[in-house]
C-alpha positions in Angstrom: 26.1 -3.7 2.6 25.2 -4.2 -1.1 22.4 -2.5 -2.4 18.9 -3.7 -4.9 18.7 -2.3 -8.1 14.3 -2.3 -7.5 14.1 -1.2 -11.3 15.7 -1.9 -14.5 15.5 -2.9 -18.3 18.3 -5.1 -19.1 16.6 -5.9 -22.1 16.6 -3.0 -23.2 18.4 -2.2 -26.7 20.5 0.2 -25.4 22.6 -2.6 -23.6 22.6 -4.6 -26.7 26.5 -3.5 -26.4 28.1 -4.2 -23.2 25.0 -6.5 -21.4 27.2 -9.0 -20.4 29.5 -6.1 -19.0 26.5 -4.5 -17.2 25.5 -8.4 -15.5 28.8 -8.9 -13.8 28.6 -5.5 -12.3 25.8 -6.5 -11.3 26.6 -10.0 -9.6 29.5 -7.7 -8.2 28.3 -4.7 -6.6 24.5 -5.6 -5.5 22.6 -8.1 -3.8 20.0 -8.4 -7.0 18.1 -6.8 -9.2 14.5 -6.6 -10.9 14.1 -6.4 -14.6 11.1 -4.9 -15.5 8.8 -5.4 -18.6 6.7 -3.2 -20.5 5.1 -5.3 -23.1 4.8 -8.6 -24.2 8.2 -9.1 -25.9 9.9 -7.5 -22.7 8.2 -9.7 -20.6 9.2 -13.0 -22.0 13.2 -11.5 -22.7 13.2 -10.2 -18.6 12.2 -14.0 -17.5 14.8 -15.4 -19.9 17.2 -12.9 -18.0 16.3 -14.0 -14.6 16.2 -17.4 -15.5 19.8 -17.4 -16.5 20.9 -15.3 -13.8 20.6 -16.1 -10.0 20.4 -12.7 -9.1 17.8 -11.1 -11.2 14.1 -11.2 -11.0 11.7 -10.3 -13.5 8.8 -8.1 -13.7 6.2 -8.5 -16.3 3.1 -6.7 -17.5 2.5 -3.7 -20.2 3.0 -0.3 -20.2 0.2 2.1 -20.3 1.9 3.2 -23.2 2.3 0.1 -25.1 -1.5 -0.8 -23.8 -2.6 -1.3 -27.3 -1.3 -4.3 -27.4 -2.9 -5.7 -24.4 -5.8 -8.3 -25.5 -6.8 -11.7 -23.9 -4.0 -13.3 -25.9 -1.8 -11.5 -24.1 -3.1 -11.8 -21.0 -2.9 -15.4 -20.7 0.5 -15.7 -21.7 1.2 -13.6 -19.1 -0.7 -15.5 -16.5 1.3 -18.5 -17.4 4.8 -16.6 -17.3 3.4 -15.0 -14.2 3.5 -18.4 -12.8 7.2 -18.9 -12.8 9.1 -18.5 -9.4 11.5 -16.1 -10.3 8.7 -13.5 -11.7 8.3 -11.5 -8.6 5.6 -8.5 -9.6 2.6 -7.7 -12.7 4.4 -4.5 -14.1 5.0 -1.8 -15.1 1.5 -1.2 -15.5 -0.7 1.7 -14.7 -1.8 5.2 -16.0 -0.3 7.7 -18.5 -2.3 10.3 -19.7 0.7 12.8 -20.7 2.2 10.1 -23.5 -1.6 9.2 -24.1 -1.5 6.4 -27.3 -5.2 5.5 -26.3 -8.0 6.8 -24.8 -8.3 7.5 -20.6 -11.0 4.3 -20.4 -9.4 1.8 -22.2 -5.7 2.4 -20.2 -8.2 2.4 -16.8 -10.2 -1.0 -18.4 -6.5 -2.6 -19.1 -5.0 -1.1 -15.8 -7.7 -2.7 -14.3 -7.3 -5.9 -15.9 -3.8 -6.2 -14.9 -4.2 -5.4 -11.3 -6.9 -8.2 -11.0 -4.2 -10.8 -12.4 -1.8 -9.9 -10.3 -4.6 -10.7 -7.9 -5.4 -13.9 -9.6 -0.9 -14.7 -9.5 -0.9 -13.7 -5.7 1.9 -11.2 -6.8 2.6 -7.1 -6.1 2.5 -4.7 -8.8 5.0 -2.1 -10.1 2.8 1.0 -11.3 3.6 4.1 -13.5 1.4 6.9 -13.3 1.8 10.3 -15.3 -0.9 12.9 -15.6 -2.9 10.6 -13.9 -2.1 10.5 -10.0 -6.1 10.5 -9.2 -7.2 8.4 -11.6 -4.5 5.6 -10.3 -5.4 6.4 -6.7 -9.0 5.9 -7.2 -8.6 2.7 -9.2 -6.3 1.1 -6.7 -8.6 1.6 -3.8 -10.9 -0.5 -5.8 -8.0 -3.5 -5.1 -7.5 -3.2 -1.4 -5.4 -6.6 -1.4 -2.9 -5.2 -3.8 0.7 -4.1 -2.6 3.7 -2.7 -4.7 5.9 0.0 -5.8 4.6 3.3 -7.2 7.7 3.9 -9.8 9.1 7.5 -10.1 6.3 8.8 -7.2 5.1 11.7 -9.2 2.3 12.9 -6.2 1.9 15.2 -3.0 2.6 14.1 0.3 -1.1 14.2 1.1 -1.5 11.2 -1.8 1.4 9.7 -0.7 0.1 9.1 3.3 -3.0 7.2 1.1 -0.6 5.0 -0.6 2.2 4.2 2.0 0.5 1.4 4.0 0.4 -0.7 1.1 2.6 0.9 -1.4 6.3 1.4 -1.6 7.6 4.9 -3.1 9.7 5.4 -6.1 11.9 8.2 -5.8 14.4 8.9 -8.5 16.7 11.7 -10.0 13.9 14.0 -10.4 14.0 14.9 -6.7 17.2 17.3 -7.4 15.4 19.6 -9.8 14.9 22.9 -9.0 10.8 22.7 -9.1 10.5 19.6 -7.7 8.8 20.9 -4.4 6.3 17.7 -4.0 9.1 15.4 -3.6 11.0 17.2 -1.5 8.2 17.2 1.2 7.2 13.7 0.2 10.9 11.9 1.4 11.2 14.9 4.3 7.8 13.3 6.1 7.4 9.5 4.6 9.4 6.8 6.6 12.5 5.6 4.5 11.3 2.0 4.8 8.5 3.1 2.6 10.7 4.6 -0.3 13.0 2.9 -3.0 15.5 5.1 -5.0 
């Protein structure tokens, strides 16, 4: 059985060595993967990727982080890379009030605006959420239609049965820490088919 790498930024500088080395691995050992974009730039380099590969798809979208950026400009070149076949998601968008480089309403008003184009592209979303698990609950209830992955599920189980019927889980390498009680319960009582590691 090969495996899916859900969540990865080949584009990343840090590969900028051995990329080529990392691909064949790739193409070797899984079934595919899914580059994921953060801002603009990211967005555009992780559709070149999956363009020249088979065997990756690309996420695109901006980072609650990068948010700044995000204008209408913006926007609409990512509704028309959003239109390619091989993008399969809007992310990694969402809500992160611990790394906070602007203010709670405008990530919400951008968040916002990037779930209702993923609407608009008939595509899921991959979400980030830090410090801000109610906010991106509430906001998402708001978008009934949209489905995804919650990356690096940082909630309690009682969130998590809110999210599950429409939602995939992100579970990573935090889940071994010592303090890391929440995730423990959240993979002991939600389905596997509901969680990506």
């Amino acid at each position: 059985m090969k495996l899916v790498d859900t969540h990865c930024h080949l584009d990343n500088e840090k590969f900028d060595e051995d990329r080529l080395e990392v691909i064949e691995r790739i193409k070797e050992n899984l079934e595919f993967c899914v580059n994921i974009g953060y801002d603009l730039a990211s967005s555009k380099k992780s559709l070149e990727l999956a363009k020249e590969y088979d065997f990756i798809y690309a996420v695109i979208g901006v980072h609650p982080i990068d948010i700044a950026e995000y204008n209408e400009e913006v926007e609409k070149e990512l509704e028309i890379l959003g239109k390619n076949p091989k993008v399969v998601a809007i992310g990694e968008i969402g809500l992160d009030y611990h790394w906070m480089t602007e203010p709670k309403e405008v990530q919400q008003e951008r968040f916002k605006r990037q779930l209702e184009l993923a609407e608009r592209l008939n595509k899921p979303v991959v979400i980030h959420t830090r410090d801000a698990m109610e906010d991106t609950v509430n906001i998402l209830k708001e978008y009934p239609n949209i489905t995804g992955v919650i990356h690096c599920y940082p909630g309690s189980l009682e969130t998590a049965k809110q999210l599950v019927d429409r939602f995939y889980l992100g579970i990573g390498g935090t889940l071994t820490f010592k303090n890391s009680k929440k995730a423990v319960e959240v993979v002991k009582d939600i389905p596997l088919d509901r969680i990506v590691i």
